[in-house]
N, C-alpha and C positions, 0 to 999 in steps of 0.2 A: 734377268729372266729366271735368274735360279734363285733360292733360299738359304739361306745361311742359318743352319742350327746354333753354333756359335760362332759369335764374331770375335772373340779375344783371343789370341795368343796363351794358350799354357803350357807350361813346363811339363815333359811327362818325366816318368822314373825310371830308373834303370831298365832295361830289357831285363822281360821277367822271369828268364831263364840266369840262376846265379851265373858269375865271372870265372866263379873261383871253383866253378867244376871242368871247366875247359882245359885243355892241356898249355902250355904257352907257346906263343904264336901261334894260336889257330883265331885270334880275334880282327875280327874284315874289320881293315883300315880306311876303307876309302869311304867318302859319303854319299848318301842316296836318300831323294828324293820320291815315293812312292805314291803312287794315286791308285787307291781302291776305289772302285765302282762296284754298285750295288744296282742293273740295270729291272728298269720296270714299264711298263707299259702306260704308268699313270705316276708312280714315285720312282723315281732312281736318284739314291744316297750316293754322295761319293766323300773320301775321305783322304788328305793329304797328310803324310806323315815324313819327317826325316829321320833319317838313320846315319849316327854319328858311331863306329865303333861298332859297340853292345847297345845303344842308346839312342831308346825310339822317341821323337818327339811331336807333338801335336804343333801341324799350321793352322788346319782348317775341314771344315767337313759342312754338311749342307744338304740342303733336298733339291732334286729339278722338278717341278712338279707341273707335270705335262698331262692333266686333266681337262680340260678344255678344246672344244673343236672336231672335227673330224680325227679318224686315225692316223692319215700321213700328214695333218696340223702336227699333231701331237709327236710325233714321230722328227718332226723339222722342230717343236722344240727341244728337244733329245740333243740333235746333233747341233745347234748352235749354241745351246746350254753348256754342254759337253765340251764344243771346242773354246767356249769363252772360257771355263776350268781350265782346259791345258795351259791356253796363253797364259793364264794370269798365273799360275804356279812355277809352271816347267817343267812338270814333274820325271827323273830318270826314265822311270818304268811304271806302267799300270798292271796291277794285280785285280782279277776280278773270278766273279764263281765259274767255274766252267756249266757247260749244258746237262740239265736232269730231266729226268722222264716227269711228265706232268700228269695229271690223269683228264684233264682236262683240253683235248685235242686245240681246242679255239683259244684259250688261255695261252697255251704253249705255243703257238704260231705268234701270237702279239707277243711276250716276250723276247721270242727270237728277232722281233723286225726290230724290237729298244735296244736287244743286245744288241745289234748289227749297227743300227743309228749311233750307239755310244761310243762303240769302238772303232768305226768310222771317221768319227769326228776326234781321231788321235795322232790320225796317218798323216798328216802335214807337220806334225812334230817328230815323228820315225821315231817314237819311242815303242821299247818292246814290250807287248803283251803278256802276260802271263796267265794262266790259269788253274783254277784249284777248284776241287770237288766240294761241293757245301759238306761233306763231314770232314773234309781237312782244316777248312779254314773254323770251324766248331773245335775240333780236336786240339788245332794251337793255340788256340786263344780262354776255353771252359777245361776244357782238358777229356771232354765228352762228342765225339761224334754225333751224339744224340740231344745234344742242349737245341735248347729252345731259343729262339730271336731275344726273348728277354734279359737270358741268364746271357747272352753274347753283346747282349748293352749293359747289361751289370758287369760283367767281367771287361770289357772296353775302360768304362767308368774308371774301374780300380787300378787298372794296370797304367791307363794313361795320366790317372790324377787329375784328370778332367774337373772342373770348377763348372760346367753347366753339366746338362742332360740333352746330348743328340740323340735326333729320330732312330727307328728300330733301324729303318733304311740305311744314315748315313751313320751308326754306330756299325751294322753289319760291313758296309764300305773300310773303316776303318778294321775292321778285324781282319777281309780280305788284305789291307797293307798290312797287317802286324802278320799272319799267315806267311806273306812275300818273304819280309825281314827275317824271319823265322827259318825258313828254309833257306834262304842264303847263306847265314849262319853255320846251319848245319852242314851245308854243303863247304862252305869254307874251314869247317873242321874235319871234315875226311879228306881233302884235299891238304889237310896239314899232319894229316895223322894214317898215313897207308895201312897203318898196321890193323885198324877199325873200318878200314872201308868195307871191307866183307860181314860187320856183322848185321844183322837184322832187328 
């Protein structure tokens, strides 16, 4: 029911933030699993990454593409799309864009019923949520709040080593997990370093 932008396995590169400016032992030992979702009304991208260390890797990323049929059609393939992603990965944690003003009232109502349907279809796996502002997850990944969907699938591209081209959708997906990894990081290095937790 869902689309697979790429179907092979690549190796990504090092987490793109150097090793060698972290203090020692501030580097997250344990592994993780992360599913970005990118939800939509008509496309919703998602993106599977694992985090070994510093070290983000590419499983999988994909389109669901729920164009067809009435609205609550479209809506039920959201949620069964969605949850046939969880099973098949397993992913720790889902990372996705938190809620923005849209200027368009009718627009903004149908995204929120995708958003709701996607992450819906997560709660039978009790995995936790996360959420990030579209200029943080821009911010982590271009190094600009202000980038464009394209320049956040060019920077996807490079960062992960990617051997094909995912949709704008499921590269954004993937940038929302690289965002997630990102801030763990960072949170695992103020929690190894007090002396830095105060600064800004």
């Amino acid at each position: 029911m869902y689309k697979t932008s790429i179907a092979t396995l690549t190796s990504a590169k090092k987490f793109w933030l150097s090793c060698d400016l972290e203090p020692r032992g501030c580097k997250v030992s344990d592994k993780l699993r992360i599913l970005g979702i990118d939800p939509g009304s008509r496309l919703t991208g998602f993106g599977v990454l694992d985090f070994d260390s510093d070290n983000a890797s590419y499983v999988a990323s994909g389109t669901v593409q729920s164009i067809d049929g009435e609205f609550p059609d479209r809506l039920k393939q959201i949620f069964e799309s969605v949850s046939e992603i969880v099973s098949q990965y397993r992913p720790d944690v889902v990372a996705r864009e938190s809620i923005f003003v849209h200027k368009n009232a009718g627009s903004a109502l149908k995204l929120g019923h995708a958003r709701s349907a996607a992450i819906c279809a997560t709660f039978e796996s009790d995995v936790e949520v996360f959420e990030y502002a579209p200029r943080e997850i821009k911010q982590a990944v271009v190094g600009t709040g202000a980038a464009t969907k394209d320049q956040v699938q060019h920077m996807v591209i490079s960062i992960l080593k990617l051997a094909g081209k995912p949709s704008a959708d499921a590269a954004y997906a993937l940038a929302a997990a690289l965002c997630h990894g990102h801030q763990r990081r960072l949170k695992s290095r103020l929690a190894s370093n007090p002396a830095i937790a105060g600064v800004r």
